[in-house]
FIBA-695960 format. One record per residue: x, y, z of N, C-alpha, C, O in turn. Coordinates in Angstrom, 3 decimals, padded with zeros to 6 digits, always signed. Each point is the difference from the previous one (the first is absolute). Layout:
+----------+----------+----------+----------+----------+----------+----------+----------+----------+----------+----------+----------+
:      n_u :      n_v :      n_w :     ca_u :     ca_v :     ca_w :      c_u :      c_v :      c_w :      o_u :      o_v :      o_w :
+----------+----------+----------+----------+----------+----------+----------+----------+----------+----------+----------+----------+
:        X :        Y :        Z :        X :        Y :        Z :        X :        Y :        Z :        X :        Y :        Z :
...
+----------+----------+----------+----------+----------+----------+----------+----------+----------+----------+----------+----------+
END
This chain:
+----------+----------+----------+----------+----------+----------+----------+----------+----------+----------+----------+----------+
:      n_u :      n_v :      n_w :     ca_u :     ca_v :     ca_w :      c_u :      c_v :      c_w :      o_u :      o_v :      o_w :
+----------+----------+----------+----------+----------+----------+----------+----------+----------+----------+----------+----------+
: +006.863 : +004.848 : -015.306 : -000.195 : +001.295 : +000.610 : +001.071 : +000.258 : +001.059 : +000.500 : +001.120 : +000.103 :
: -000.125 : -002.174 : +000.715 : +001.405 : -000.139 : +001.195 : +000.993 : +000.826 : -000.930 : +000.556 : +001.062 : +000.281 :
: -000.467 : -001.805 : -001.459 : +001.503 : +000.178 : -000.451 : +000.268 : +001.333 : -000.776 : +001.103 : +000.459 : -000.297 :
: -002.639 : +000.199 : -000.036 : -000.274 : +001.259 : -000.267 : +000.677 : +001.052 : +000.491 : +000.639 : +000.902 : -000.540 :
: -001.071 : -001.370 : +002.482 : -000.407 : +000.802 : +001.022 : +001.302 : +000.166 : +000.874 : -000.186 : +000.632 : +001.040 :
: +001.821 : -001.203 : -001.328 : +000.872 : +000.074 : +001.136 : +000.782 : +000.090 : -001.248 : -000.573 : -000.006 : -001.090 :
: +002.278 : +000.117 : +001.231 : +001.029 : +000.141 : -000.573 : +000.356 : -001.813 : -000.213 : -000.379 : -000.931 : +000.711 :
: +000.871 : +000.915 : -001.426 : +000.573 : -001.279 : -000.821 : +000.904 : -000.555 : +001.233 : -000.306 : -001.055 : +000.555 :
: +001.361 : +001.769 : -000.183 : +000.748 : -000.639 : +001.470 : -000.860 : -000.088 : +001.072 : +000.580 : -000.451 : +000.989 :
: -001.820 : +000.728 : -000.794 : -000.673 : -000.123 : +001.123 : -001.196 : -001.083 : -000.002 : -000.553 : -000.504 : +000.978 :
: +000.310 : +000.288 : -002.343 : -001.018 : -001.261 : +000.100 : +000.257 : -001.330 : +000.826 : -000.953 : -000.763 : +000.152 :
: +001.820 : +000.540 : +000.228 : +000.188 : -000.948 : +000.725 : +000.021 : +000.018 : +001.499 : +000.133 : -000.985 : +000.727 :
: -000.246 : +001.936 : -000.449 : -000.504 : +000.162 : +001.282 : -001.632 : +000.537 : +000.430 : -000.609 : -000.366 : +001.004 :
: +000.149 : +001.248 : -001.971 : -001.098 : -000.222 : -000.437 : -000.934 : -000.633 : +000.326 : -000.889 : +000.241 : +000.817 :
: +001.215 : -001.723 : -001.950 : -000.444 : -000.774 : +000.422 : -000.091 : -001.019 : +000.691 : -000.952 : -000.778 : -000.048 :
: +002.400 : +000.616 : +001.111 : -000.156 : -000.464 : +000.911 : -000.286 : +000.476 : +001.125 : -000.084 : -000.909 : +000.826 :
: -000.187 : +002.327 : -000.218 : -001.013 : +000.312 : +000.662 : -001.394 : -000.171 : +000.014 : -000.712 : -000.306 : +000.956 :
: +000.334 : +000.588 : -002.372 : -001.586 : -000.339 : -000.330 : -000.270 : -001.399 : +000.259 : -001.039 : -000.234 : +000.618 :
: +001.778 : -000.762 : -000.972 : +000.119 : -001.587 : +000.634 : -000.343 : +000.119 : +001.578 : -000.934 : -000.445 : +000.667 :
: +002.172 : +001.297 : -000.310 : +000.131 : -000.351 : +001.781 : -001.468 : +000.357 : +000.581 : -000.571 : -000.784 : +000.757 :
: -000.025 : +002.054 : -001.168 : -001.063 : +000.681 : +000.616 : -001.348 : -000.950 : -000.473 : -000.983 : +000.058 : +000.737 :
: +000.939 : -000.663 : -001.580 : -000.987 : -000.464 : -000.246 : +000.019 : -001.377 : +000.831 : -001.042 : -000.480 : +000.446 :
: +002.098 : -000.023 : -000.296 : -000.146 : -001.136 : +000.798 : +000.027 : -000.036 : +001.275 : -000.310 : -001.005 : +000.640 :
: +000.735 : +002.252 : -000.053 : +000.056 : +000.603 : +001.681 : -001.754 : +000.532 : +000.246 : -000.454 : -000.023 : +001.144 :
: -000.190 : +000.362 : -002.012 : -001.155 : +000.573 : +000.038 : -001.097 : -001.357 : -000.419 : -001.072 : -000.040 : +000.604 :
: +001.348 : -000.927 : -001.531 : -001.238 : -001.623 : +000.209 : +000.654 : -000.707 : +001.162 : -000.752 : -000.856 : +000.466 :
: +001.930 : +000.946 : +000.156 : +000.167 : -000.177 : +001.679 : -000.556 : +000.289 : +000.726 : -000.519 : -000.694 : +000.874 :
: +000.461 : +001.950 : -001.048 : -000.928 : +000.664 : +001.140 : -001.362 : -000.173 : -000.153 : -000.699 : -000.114 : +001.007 :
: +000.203 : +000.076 : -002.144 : -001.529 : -000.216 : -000.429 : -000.540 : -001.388 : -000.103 : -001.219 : -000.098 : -000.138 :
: +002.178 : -001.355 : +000.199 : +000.141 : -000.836 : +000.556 : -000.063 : -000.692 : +001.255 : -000.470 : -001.114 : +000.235 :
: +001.162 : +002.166 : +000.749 : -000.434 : -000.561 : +001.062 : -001.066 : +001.051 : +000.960 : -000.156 : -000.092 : +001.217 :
: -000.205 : +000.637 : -001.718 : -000.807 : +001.495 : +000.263 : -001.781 : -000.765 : -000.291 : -000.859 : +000.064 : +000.880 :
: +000.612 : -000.725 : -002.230 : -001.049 : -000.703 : -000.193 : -000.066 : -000.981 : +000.867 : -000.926 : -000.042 : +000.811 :
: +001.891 : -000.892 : -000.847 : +000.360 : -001.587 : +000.692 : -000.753 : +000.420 : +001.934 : -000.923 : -000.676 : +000.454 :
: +001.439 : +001.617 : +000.193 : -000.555 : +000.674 : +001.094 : -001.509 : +000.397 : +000.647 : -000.559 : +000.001 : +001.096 :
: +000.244 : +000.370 : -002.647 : -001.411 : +000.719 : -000.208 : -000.624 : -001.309 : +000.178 : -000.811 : -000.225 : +000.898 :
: +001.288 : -000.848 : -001.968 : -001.200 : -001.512 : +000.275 : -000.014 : -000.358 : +001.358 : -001.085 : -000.076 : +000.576 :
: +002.277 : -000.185 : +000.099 : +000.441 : -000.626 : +000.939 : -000.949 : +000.992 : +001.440 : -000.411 : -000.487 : +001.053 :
: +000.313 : +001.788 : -001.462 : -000.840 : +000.303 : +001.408 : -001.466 : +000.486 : -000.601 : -000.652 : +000.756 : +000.720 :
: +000.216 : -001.065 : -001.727 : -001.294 : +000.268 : -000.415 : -000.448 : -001.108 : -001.016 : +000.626 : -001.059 : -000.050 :
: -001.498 : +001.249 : -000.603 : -000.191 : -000.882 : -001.083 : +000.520 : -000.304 : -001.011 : +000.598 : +000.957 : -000.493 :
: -000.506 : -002.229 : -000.311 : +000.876 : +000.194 : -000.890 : -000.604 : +000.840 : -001.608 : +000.743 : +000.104 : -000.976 :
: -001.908 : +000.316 : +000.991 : -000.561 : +000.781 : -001.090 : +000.722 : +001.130 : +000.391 : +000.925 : +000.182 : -000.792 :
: -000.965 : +000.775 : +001.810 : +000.824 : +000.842 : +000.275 : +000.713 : +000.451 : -000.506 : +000.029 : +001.127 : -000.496 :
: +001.197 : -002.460 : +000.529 : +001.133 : +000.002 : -000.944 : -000.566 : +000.520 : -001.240 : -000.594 : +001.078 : -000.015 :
: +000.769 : -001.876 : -001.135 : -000.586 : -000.368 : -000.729 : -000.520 : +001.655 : -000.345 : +000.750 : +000.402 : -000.890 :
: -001.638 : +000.571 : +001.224 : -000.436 : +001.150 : -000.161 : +001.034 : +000.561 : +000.070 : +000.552 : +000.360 : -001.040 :
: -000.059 : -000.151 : +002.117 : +001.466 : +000.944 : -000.413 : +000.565 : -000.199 : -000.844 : +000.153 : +000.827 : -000.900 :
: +000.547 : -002.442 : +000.900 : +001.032 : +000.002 : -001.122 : -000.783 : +000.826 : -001.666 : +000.629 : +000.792 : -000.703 :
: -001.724 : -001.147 : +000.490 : -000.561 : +000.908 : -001.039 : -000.592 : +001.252 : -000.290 : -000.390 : +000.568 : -001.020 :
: +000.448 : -000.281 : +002.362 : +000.025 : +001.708 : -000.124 : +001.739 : +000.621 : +000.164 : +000.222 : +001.187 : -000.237 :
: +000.922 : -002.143 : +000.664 : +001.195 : +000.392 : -000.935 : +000.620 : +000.092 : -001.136 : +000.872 : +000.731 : -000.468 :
: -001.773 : -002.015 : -000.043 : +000.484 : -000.331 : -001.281 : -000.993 : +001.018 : -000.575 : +000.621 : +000.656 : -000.836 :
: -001.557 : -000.348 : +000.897 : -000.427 : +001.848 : -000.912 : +000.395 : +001.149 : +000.790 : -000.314 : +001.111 : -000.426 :
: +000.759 : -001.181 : +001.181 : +000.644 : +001.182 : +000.289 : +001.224 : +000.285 : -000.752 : +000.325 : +001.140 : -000.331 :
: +000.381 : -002.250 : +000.055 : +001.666 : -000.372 : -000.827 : -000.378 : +000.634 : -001.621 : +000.610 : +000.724 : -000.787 :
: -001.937 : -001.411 : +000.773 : -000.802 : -000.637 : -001.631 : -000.302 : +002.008 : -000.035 : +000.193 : +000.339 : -001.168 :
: -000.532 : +000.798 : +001.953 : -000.259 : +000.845 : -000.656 : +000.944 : +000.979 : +000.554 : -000.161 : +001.070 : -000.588 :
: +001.149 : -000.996 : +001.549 : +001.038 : +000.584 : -000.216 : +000.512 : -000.238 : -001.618 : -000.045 : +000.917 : -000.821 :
: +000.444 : -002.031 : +000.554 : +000.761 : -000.015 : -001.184 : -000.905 : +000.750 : -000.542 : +000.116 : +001.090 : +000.561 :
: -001.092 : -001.027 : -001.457 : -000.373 : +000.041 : -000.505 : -000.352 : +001.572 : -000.155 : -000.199 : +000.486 : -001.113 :
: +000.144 : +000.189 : +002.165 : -000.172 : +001.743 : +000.101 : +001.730 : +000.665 : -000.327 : +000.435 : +000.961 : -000.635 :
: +000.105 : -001.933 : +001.354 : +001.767 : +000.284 : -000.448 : +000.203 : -000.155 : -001.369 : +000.477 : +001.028 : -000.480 :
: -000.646 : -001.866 : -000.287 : +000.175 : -000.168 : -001.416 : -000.630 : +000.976 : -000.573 : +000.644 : +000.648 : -000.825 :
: -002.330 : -000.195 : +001.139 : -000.621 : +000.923 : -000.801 : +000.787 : +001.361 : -000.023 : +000.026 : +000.922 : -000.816 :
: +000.597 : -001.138 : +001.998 : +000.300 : +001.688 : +000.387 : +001.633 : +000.322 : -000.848 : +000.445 : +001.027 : -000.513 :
: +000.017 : -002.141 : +000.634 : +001.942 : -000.285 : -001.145 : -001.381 : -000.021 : -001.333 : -000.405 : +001.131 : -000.270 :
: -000.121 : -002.026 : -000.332 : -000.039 : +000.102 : -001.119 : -001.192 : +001.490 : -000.732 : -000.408 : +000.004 : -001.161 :
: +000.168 : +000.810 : +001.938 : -001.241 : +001.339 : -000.258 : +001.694 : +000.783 : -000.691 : +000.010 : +001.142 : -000.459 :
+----------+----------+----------+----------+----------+----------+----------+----------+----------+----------+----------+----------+
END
C-alpha cells in the first residue's frame, strides 16, 4: 500500500521516515510507561501500555476501513 501511495523516487524516504517516527514515538512511549510504574503502581503501567496498544490497534484499523470503502 506504501509503494502504492508515494512516487517510485520517493519511497525511500518514505520509508525511512515511517522507520524514524515509529521509533521516536516507542521512545517516547517507553519511557513515558517506565515513569508511570516508577511513581505509581506497576499495573498502572501495564493498563496504559494496553490502552495504547488499542488505541494504535483501532486507529489502524478505522484508517484502513476508510482507504479501503
Amino acid at each position: 500500500m506504501l509503494l502504492d501511495a508515494v512516487p517510485e523516487h520517493r519511497a525511500g524516504f518514505v520509508f525511512g521516515a515511517t522507520n524514524a517516527a515509529g521509533l521516536g514515538l516507542s521512545a517516547v512511549v517507553t519511557v513515558s510507561v517506565a515513569a508511570l510504574a516508577d511513581h505509581t503502581h506497576i499495573a498502572n503501567a501495564f493498563y496504559a501500555l494496553a490502552i495504547r496498544c488499542a488505541a494504535v490497534a483501532v486507529v489502524t484499523a478505522v484508517t484502513l476501513r476508510e482507504q479501503l470503502a
